[in-house]
N, C-alpha and C positions, 0 to 999 in steps of 0.2 A: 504494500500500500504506500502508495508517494504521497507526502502532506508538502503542498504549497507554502510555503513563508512568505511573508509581507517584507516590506524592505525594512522596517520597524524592525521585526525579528530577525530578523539575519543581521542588521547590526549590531541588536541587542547579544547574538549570540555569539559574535565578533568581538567584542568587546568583554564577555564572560569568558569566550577562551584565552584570551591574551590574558587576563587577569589570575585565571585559574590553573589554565598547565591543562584543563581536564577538555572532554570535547565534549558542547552540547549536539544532542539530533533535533532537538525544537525548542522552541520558546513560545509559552502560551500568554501574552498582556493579557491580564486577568482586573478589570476595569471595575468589576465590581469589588472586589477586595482590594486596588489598589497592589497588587503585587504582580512579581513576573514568576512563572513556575516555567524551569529548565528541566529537560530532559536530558540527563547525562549517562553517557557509553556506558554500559554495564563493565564496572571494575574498574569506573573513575572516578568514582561519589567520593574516595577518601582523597583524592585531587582535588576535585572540587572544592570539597569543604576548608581543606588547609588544614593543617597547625592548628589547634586552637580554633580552628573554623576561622579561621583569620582570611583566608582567598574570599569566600562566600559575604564576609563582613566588608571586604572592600569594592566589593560590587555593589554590595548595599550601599554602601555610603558612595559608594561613583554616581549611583544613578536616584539616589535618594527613593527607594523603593523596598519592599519586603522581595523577600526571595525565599522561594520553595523550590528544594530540590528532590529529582523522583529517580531514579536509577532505573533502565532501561532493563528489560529481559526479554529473550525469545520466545516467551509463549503468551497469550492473551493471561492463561492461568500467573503468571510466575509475573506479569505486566502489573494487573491489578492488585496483586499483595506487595505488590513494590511502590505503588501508586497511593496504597493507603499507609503508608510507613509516616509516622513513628507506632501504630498498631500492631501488636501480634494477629496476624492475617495464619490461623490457622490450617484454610483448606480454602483453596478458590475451583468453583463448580461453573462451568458456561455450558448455558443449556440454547441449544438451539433450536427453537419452534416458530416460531411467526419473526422475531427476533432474535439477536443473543444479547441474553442475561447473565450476567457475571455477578455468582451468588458468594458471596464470602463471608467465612464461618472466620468469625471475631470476638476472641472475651467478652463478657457482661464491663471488663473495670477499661476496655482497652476502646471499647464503642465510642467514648465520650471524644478520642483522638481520630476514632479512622473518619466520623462525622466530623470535628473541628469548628471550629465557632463560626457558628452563623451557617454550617455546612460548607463550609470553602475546604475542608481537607476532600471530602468525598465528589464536592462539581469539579475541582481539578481533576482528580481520576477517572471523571466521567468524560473528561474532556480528552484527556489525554488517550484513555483508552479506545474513545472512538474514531480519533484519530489516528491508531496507530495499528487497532486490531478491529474494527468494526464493531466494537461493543456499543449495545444500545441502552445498556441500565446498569447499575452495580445495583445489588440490593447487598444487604449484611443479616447475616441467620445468627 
C-alpha cells in the first residue's frame, strides 16, 4: 500500500531524520491534538527517541509541537499493538467480513493508555493503520 505525503510531511519528516539519526515512513499533522505522530523503521524507535529521549525532545522544541512516536511492523496484527504503545497490546485479532476490524485484547489498568486522553492514543492508530494496512476500526476487548 503507497501513502501519498503532502509536502508538509515530507518536510516534517526531513527534518525529524536529520534531527534523529532514525528514518520516519510517515508523518500524520494531527490538527486536532495539535501534535505530529511519526512513523518510524521498525528497530529505530531507540534512535529516535535519543538519550534521555533527548532527539525526540528536540524536535519538539524545533517545531514547537507534541510528538508521538509509533514503530512500524510487518503485519496489520504486530502494526496495531505497536500503534497503541505505551499499552500492553496482549493479542491483536483482524477479522475480515464486510471490513477489517483490528480487535485488540488490552488490560482493564492498560485501557486508560491505548485510549489516551481525549482518545488521541487510539485515532492515531486508527489513522495510521488505515493507512498503512487497510484497517477500518480498532476496537479493544
Amino acid at each position: 500500500m503507497t501513502v501519498t505525503l503532502s509536502d508538509e510531511a515530507m518536510r516534517l519528516i526531513a527534518l525529524f531524520e536529520d534531527e534523529t539519526g532514525a528514518t520516519a515512513r510517515d508523518c500524520v499533522v494531527d490538527e486536532e491534538y495539535d501534535r505530529l505522530v511519526f512513523l518510524v523503521a521498525a528497530g529505530e524507535m531507540g534512535e529516535a527517541i535519543g538519550p534521555g529521549g533527548q532527539h525526540v525532545q528536540q524536535v519538539e522544541e524545533q517545531l514547537d509541537r507534541e510528538i508521538k512516536l509509533v514503530e512500524d511492523a510487518p503485519t496489520a496484527e504486530d502494526f496495531v499493538a505497536s500503534a497503541l504503545s505505551p499499552a500492553a497490546v496482549y493479542n491483536v485479532t483482524i477479522s475480515e467480513n464486510d471490513d477489517r476490524v483490528a480487535y485488540a485484547e488490552v488490560a482493564d489498568e492498560d485501557r486508560g493508555a491505548a485510549i489516551g486522553k481525549g482518545g488521541r492514543n487510539i485515532d492515531a492508530a486508527r489513522e495510521l493503520a488505515a493507512r498503512h494496512f487497510d484497517v477500518d476500526e480498532i476496537e479493544l476487548t
